[in-house]
N, C-alpha and C positions, 0 to 999 in steps of 0.2 A: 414637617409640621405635624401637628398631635393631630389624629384626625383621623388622617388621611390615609384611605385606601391602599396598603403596596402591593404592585404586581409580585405577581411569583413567578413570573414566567424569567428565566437563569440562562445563559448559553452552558454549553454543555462543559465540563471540565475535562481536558485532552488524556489527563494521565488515568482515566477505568475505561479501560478496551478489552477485548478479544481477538483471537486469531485463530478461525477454526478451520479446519483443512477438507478435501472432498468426500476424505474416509471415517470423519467425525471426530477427528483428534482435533482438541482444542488445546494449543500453545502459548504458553504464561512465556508473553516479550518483555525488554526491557524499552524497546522502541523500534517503533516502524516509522520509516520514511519516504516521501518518494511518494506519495497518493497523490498521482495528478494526471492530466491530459490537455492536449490543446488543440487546435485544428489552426492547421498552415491556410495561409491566405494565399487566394491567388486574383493578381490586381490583369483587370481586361478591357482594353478599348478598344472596341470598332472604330472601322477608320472613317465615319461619318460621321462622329460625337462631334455634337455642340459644345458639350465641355472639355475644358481641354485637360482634363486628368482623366485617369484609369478609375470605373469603378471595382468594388472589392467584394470578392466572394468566397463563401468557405469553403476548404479544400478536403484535402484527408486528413482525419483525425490520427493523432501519435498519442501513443502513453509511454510514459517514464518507467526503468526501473523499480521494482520498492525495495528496499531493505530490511529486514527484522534483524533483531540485535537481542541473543538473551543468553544468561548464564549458563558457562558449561557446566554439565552434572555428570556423575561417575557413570559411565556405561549407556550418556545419551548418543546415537548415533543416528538419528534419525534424519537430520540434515545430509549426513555423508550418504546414509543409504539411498535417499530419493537424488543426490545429487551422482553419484556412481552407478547410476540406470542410465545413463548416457551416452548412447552406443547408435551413432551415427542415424541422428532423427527417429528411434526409437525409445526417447522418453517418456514415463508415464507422465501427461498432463495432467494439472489438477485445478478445482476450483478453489480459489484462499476466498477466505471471506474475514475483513476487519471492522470489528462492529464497536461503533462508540456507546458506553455502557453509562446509564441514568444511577442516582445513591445506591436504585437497588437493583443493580446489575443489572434489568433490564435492557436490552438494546435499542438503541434509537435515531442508530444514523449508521447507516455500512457501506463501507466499499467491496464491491465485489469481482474480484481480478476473475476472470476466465483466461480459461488455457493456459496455466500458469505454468511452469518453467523453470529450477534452479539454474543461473550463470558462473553465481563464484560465489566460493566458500570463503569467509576473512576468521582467521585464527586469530586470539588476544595476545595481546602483547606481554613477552612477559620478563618481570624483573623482582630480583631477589631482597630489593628495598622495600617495594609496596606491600600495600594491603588492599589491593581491592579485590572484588569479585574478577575474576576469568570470565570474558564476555564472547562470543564467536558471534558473528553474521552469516545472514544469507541474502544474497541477489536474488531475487524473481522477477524471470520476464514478464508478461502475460499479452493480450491479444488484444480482449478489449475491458472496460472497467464499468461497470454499473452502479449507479450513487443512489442511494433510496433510504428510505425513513419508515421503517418497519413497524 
């Protein structure tokens, strides 16, 4: 109606993010996946309850793999590198940090993986028909995931 007051308050739009690493390298992804965590339940009845079900209580927390997904570029090698330090539990850990980015780039919602980890490198597919960009992935473990609003 003519008038009336609009909010400006917007959720955030998924596709302007960042991906910056423990040594200050900030990596331009095509998509990251995998931001999540959960806590397993675990169901407990003494054996004098009234009630005749299990109550429910939270256990330990797990987090997921993430994935990033970005364009191969001529003489990038920096996934192979940090993934080829892998020499039986003597890998450099890192912290990733993926920050969802406001019109003007500011950040305003982050995931923050610790103790992070490469498990698998995924090569792009390739065929002598197409036209797309050459994409690689990376797997990262990590420990635990800290969610905040910077």
């Amino acid at each position: 109606m003519a008038g009336e007051a609009q909010n400006n308050i917007w959720p955030l739009p998924k596709f302007y993010f960042s991906v910056i690493f423990d040594n200050g390298v900030t990596g331009s992804f095509q998509e990251v996946t995998g931001l999540e965590t959960e806590t397993k339940v675990i169901e407990y009845r003494h054996g004098d309850s009234n009630v005749f079900s299990p109550i429910k209580m939270p256990g330990l927390a797990r987090v997921g793999n993430v994935t990033l997904r970005k364009g191969i570029f001529v003489s990038d090698l920096g996934f192979w590198n940090w993934y080829n330090q892998i020499k039986m539990n003597t890998i450099k850990r890192a912290t990733v940090v993926v920050n969802l980015l406001d019109q003007t780039g500011a950040p305003k919602y982050a995931w923050t993986l610790q103790v992070a980890w490469p498990t698998k490198i995924t090569g792009t597919d390739l065929k002598s028909e197409g036209n797309e960009v050459a994409v690689e992935g990376l797997e990262i473990a990590f420990e635990t995931m800290v969610i905040s609003a910077p």
